[in-house]
Backbone bond lengths (Angstrom), bond angles and torsions (degrees), N, CA, C in turn:
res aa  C-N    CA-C-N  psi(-1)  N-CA   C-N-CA  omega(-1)  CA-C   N-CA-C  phi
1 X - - - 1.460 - - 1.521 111.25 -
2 X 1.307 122.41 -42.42 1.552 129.13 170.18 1.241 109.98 -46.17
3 X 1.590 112.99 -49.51 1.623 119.40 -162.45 1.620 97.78 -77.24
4 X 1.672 117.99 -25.89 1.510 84.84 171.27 1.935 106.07 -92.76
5 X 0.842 123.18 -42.73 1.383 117.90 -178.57 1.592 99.08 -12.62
6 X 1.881 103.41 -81.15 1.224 107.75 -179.56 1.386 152.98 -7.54
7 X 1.622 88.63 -63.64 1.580 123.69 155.43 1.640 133.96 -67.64
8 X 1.526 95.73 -16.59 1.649 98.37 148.44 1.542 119.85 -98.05
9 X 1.441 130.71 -9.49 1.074 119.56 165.83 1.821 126.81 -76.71
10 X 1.424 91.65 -23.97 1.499 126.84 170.42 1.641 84.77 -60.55
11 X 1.254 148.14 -95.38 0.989 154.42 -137.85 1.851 99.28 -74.93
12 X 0.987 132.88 -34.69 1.311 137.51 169.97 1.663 106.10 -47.02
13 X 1.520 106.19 -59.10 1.410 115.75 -159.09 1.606 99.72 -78.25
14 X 1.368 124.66 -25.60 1.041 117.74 172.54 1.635 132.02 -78.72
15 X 1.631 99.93 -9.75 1.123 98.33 -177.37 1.582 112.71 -82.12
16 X 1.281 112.96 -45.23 1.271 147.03 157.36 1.764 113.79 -12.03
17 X 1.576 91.58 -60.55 1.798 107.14 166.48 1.236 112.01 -56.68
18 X 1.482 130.28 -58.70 1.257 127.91 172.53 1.317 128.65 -60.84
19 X 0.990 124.19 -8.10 1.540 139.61 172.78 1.665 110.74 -79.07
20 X 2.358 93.13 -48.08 1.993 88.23 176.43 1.548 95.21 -70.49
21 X 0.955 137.56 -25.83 1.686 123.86 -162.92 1.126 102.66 -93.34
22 X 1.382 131.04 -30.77 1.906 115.92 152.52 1.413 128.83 -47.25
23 X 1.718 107.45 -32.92 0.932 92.76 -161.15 2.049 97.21 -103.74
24 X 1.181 112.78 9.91 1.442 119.85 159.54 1.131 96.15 -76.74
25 X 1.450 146.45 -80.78 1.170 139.64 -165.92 1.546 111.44 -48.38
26 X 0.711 134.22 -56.26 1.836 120.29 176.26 1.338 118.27 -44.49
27 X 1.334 121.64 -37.83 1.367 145.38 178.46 1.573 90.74 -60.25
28 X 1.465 127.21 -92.59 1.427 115.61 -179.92 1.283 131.11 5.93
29 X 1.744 89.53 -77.25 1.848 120.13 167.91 1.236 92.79 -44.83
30 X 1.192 153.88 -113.59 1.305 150.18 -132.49 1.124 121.70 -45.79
31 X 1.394 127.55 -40.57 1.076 160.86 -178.69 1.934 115.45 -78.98
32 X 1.382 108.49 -9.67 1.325 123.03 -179.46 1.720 131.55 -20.76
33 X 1.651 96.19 -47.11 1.312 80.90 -159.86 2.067 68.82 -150.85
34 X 1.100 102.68 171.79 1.719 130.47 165.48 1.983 104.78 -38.03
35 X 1.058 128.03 -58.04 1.038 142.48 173.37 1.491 114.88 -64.02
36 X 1.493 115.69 -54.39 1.679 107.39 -165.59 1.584 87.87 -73.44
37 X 1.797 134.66 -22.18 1.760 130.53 -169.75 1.689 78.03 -58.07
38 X 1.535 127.66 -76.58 1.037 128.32 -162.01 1.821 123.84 -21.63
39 X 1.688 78.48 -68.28 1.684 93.89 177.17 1.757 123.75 -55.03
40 X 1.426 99.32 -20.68 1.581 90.77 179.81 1.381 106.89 -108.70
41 X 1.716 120.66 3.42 1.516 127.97 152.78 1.412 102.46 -43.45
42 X 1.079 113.27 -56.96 1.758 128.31 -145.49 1.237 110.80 -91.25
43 X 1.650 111.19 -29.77 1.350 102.09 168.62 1.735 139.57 -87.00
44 X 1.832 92.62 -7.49 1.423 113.24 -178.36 1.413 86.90 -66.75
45 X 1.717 105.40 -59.07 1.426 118.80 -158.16 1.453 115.44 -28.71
46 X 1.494 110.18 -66.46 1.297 129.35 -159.00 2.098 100.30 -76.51
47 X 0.878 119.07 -43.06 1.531 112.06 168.14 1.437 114.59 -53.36
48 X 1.704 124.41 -36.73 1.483 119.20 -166.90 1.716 90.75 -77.48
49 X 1.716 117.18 -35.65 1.480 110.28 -169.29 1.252 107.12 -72.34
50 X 1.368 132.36 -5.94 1.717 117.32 -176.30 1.833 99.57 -109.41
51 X 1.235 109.84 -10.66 1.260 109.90 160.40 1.404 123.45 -69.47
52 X 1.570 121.02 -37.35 1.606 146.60 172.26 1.368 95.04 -61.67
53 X 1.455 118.03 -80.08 1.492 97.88 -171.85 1.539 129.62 -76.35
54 X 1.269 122.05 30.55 1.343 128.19 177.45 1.518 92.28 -112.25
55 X 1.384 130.54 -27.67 1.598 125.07 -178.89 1.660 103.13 -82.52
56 X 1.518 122.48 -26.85 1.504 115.08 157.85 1.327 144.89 -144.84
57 X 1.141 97.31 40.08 1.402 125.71 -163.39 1.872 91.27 -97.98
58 X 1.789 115.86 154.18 1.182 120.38 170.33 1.601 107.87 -60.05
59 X 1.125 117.41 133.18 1.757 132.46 178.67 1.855 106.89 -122.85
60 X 0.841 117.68 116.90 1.700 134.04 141.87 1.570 93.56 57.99
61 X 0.885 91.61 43.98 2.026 87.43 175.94 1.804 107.29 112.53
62 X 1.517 104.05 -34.85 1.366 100.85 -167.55 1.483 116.02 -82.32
63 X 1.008 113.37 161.26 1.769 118.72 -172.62 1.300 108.93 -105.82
64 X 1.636 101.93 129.20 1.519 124.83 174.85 1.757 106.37 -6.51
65 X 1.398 118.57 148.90 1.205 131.69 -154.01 1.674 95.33 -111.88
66 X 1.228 126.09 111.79 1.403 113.36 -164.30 2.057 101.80 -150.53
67 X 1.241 108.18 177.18 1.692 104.59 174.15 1.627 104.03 58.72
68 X 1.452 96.63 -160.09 1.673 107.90 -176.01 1.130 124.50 -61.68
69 X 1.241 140.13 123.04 1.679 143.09 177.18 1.704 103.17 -143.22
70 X 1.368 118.00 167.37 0.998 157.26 162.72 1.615 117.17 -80.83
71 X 0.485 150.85 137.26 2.026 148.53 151.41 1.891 122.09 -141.14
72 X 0.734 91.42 142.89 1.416 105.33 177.38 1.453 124.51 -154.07
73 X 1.406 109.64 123.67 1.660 134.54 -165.62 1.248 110.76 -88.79
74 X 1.326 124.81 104.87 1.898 124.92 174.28 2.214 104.77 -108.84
75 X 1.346 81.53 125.45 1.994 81.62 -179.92 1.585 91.61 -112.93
76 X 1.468 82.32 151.25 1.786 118.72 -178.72 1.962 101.02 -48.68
77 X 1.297 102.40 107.54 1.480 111.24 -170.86 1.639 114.72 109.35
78 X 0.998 105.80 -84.12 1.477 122.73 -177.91 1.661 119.42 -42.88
79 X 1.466 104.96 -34.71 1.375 100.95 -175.05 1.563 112.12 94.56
80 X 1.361 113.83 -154.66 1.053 116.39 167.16 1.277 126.71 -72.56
81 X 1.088 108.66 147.97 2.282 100.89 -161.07 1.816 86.54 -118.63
82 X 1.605 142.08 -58.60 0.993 127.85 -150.37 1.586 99.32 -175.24
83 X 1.627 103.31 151.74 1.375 117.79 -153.64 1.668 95.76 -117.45
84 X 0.616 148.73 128.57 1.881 150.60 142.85 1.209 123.36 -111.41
85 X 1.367 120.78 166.35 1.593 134.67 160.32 1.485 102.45 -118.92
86 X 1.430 108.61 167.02 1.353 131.44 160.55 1.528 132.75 -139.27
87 X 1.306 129.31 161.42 1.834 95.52 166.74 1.493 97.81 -123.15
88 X 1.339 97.20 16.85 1.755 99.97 170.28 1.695 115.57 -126.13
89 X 0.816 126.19 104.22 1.512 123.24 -121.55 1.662 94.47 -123.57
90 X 1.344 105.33 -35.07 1.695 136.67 168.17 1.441 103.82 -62.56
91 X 1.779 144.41 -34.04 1.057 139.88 -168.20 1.205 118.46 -132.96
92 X 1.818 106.51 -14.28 1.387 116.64 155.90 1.300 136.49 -71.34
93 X 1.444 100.75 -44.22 1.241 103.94 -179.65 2.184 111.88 -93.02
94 X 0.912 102.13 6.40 1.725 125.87 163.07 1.825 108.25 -62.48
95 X 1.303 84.30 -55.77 1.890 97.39 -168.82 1.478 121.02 -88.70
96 X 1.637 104.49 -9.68 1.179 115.90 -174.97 1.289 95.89 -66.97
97 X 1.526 130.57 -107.02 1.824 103.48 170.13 1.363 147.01 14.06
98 X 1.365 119.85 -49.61 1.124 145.47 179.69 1.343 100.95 -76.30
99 X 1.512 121.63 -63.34 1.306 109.31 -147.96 1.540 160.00 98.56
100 X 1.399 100.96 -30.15 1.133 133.35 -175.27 1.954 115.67 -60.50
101 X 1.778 92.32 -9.12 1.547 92.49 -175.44 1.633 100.13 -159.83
102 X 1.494 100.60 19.75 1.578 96.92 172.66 2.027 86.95 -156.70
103 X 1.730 92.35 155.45 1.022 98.03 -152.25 1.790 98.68 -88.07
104 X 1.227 103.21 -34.78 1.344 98.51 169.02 2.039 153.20 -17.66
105 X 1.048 87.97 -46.74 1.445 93.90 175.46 1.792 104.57 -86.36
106 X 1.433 104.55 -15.65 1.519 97.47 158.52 1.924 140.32 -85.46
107 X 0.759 87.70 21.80 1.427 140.60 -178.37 1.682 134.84 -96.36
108 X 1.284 93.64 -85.81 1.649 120.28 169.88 1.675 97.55 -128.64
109 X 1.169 106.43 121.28 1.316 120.57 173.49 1.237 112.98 -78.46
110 X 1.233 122.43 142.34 1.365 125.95 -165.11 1.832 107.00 -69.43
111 X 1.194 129.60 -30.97 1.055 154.97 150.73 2.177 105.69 3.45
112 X 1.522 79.14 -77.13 1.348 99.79 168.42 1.611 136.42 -92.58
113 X 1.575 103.98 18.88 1.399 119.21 153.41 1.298 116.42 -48.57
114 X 1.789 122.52 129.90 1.252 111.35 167.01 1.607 110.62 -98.82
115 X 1.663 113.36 -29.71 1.270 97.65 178.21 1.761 85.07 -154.26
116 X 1.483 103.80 -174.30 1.741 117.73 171.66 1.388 106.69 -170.74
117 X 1.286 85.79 113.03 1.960 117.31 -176.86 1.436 112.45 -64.20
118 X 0.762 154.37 67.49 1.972 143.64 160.37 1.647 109.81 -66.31
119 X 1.348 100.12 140.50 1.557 116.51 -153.51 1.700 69.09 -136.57
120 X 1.489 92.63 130.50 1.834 97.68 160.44 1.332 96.87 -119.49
121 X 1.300 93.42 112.84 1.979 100.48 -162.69 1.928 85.36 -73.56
122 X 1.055 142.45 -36.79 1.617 125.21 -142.56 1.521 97.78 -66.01
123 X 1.328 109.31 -44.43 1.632 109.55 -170.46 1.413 107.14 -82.96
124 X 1.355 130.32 37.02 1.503 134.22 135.38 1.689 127.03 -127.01
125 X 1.435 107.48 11.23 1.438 117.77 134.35 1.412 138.95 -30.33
126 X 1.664 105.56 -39.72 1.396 102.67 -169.75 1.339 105.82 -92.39
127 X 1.434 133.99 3.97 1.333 158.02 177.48 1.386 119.10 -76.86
128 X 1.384 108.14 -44.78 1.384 100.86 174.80 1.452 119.81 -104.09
129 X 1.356 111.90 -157.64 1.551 119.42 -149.26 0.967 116.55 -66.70
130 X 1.341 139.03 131.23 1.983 126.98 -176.64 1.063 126.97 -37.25
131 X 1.433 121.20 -52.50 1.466 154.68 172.09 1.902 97.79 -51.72
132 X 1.156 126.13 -30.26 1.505 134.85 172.73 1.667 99.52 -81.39
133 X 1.239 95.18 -71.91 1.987 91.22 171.59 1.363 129.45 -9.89
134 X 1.572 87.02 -48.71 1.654 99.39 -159.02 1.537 92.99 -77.70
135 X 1.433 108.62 -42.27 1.333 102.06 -169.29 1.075 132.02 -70.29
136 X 1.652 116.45 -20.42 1.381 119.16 178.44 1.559 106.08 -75.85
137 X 1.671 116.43 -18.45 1.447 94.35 175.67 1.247 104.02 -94.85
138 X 0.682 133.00 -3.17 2.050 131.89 156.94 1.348 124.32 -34.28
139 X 2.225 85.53 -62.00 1.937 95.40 -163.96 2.169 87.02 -85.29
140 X 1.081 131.07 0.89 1.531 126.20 -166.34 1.681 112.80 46.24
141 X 1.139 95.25 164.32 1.735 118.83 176.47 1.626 104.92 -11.17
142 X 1.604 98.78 -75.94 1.660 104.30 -160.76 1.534 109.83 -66.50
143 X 1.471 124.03 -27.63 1.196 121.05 -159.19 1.878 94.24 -86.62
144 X 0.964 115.20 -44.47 1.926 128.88 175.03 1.672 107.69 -52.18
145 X 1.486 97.22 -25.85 1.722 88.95 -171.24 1.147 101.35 -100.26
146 X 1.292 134.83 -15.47 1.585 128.18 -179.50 1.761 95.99 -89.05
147 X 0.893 132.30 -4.62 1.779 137.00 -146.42 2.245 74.80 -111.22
148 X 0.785 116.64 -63.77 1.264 136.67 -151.31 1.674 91.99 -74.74
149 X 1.770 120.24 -58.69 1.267 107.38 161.34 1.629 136.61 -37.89
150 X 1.412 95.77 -27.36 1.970 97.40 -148.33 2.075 76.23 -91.81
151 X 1.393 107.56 -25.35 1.534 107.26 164.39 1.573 132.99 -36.61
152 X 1.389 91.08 -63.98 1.706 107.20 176.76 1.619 110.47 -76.15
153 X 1.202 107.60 -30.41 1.779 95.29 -175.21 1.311 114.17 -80.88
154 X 1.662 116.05 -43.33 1.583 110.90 155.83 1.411 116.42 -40.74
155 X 1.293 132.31 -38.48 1.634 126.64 -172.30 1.509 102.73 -79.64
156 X 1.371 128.39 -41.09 1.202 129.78 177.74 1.696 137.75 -100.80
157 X 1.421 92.97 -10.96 1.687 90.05 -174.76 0.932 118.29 32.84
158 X 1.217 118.04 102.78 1.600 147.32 160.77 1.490 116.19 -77.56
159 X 1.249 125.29 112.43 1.308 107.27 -160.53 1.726 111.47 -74.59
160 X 0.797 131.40 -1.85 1.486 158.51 -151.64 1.811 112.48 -121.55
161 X 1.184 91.71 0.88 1.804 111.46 174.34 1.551 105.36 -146.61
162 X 1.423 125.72 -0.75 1.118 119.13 176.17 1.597 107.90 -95.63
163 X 1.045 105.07 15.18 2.400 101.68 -178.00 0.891 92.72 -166.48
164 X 1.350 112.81 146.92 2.148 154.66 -175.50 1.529 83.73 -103.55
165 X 1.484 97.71 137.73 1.503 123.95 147.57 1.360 97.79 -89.55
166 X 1.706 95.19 153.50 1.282 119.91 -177.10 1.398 108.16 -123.65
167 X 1.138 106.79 145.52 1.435 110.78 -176.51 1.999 122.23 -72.12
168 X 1.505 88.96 14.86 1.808 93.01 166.77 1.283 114.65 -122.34
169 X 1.315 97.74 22.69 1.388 123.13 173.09 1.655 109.52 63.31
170 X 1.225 134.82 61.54 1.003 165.16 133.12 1.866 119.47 -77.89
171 X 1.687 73.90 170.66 1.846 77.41 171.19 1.693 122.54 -156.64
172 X 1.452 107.69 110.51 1.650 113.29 -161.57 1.416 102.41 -87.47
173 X 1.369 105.37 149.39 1.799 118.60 -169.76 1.595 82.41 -84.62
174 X 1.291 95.04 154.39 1.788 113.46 177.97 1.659 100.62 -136.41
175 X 1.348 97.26 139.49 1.514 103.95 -159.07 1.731 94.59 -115.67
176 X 1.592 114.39 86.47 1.069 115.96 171.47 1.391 145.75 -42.49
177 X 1.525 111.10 -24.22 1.691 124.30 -170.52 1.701 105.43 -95.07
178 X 1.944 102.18 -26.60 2.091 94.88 166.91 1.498 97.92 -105.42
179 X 1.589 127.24 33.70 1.815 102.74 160.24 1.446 108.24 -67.20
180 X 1.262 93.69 174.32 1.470 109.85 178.01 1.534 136.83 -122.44
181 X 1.777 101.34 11.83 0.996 144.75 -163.47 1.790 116.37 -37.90
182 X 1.235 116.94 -167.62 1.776 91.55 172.90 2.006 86.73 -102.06
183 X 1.335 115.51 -24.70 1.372 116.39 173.09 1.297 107.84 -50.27
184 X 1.647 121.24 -59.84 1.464 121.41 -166.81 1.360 109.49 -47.49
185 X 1.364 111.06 -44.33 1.906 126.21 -165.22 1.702 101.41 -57.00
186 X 1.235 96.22 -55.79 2.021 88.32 -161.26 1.251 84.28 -107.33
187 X 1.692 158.33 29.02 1.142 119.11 120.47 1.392 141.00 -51.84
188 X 1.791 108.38 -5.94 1.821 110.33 179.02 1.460 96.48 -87.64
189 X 1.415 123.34 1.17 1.398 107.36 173.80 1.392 108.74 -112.03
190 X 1.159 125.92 50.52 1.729 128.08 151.36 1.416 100.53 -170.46
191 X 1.252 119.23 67.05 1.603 131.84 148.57 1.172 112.09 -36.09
192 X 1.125 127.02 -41.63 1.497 132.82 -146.91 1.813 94.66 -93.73
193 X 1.371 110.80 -59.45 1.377 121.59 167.80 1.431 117.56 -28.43
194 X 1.417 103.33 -43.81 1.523 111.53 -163.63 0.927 89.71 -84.64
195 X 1.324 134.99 -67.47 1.853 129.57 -160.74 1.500 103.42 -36.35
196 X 1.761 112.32 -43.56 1.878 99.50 -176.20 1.679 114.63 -75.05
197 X 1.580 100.82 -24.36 1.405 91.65 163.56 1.565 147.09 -40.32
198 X 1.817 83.63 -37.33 1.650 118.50 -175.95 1.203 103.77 -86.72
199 X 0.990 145.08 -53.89 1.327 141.53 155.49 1.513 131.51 -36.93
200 X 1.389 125.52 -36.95 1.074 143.84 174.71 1.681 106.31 -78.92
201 X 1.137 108.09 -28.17 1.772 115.00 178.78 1.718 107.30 -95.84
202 X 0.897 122.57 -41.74 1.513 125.29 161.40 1.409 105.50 -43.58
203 X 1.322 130.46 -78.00 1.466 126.63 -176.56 0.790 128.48 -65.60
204 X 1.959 125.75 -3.57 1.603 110.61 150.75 1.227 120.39 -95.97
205 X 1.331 122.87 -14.66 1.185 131.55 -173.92 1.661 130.47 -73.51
206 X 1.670 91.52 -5.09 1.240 118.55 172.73 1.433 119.26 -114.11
207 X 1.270 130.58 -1.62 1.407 146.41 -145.62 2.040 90.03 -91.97
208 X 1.257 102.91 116.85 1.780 122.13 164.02 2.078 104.63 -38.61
209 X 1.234 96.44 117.39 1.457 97.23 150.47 1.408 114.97 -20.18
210 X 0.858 135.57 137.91 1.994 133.93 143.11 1.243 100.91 -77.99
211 X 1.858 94.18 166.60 1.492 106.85 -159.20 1.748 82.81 -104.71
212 X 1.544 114.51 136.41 1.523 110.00 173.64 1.950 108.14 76.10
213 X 1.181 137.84 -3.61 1.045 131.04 172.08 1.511 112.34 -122.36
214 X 1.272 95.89 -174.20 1.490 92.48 171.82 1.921 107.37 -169.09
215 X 1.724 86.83 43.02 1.408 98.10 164.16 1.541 95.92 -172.07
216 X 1.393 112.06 152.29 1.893 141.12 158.10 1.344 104.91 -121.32
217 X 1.438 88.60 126.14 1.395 106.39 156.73 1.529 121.92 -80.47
218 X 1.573 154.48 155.19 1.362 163.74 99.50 1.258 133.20 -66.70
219 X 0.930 115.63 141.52 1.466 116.03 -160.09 1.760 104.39 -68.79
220 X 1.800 110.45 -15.45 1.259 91.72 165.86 1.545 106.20 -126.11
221 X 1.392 116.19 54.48 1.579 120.35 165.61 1.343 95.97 162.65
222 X 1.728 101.12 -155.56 1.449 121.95 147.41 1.538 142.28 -161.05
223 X 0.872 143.67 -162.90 1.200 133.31 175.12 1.662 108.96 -144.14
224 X 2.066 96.06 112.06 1.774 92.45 161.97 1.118 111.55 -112.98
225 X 1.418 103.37 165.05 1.669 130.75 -172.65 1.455 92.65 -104.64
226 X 1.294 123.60 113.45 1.110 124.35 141.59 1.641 128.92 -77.73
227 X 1.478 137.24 -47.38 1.107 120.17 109.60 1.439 116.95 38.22
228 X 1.409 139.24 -91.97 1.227 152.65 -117.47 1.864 82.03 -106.28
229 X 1.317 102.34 -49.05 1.644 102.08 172.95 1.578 135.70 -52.63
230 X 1.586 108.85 -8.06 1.264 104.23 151.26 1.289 121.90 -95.99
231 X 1.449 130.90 27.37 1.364 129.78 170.10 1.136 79.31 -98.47
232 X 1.044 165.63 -96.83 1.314 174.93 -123.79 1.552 130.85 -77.42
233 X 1.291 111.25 19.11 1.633 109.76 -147.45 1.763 118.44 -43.53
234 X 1.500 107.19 -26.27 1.307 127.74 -150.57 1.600 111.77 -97.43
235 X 1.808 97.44 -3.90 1.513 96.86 -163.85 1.563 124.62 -99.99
């Protein structure tokens, strides 16, 4: 039984190799000559920008996506890859695609995004407990959104928020539920906050493709499919 286990992990790891060396070789090809670098400048480009403005751009009634939010990136296979906040939500979640100032899409290419959750935590404030009210205007914006982050990633583990690079180029597991973070600290003071957080991220995070789109709005976020944008390349 060992000798086959083995021999399927043998076959796992090998497939795996051929997949990075497929996917070096396509890269080459694309990359061919002065012109095709150009052409696949322009074509990354323009897919990460219709991904950007579908995460905050006005949608189906709803108004531009801006201030404090939540987001979280799940790719085709993997699941959910990584959880963030912002309080600029209009230029964060713009570049997230891009890249150019978050490390992410260097990483997991947006390419193979299946969806990305934004939670506009402010407009479920008025939901929870008074005694929370007060407090979220106490700790303000930045201190509520890191409190509210260290929330969702403890509930979900992101594998991609669960370990620190190290500067010997390694990589240490980080044990999200004993940090000690300024998030970890005053997330025990809005339980209540968080539970709608969790709730509000559960029901998009599960939400069916649409047929012909490749975004839903909620009244407290939304969820796009990038994904859904290669049925569509042209639209």
């Amino acid at each position: 039984m060992d000798g086959l286990l083995g021999h399927g992990a043998a076959g796992a790891g090998q497939g795996y190799e051929d997949a990075y060396r497929a996917w070096r070789a396509s890269l080459v090809t694309l990359l061919g000559d002065p012109s095709q670098l150009a052409r696949w400048q322009e074509r990354r480009y323009r897919f990460a920008h219709r991904v950007g403005a579908l995460l905050t751009g006005a949608e189906g009634g709803s108004p531009a996506v801006a201030g404090p939010v939540l987001y979280g990136v799940f790719a085709s296979g993997a699941g959910l890859c990584y959880v963030g906040q912002t309080l600029e939500a209009g230029r964060r979640l713009r570049d997230l695609p891009v890249g150019e100032s978050h490390h992410l899409a260097n990483t997991v290419p947006p390419e193979v995004w299946e969806r990305v959750v934004v939670i506009r935590w402010p407009l479920l404030v008025g939901g929870a407990p008074e005694a929370e009210r007060s407090d979220v205007e106490d700790m303000g914006h930045q201190v509520c959104g890191l409190a509210l982050e260290h929330t969702l990633q403890v509930a979900t583990a992101p594998p991609l928020n669960s370990r620190r690079r190290l500067t010997s180029g390694d990589w240490r597991p980080r044990d999200l539920a004993q940090s000690r973070s300024r998030g970890a600290v005053h997330a025990r003071r809005i339980p209540g906050l968080g539970g709608l957080v969790l709730h509000a991220w559960a029901a998009l995070s599960q939400v069916a493709v649409p047929k012909g789109s490749a975004v839903v709005t909620h009244e407290a976020g939304r969820v796009v499919f990038p994904s859904a944008l290669h049925e569509f390349p042209d639209a």
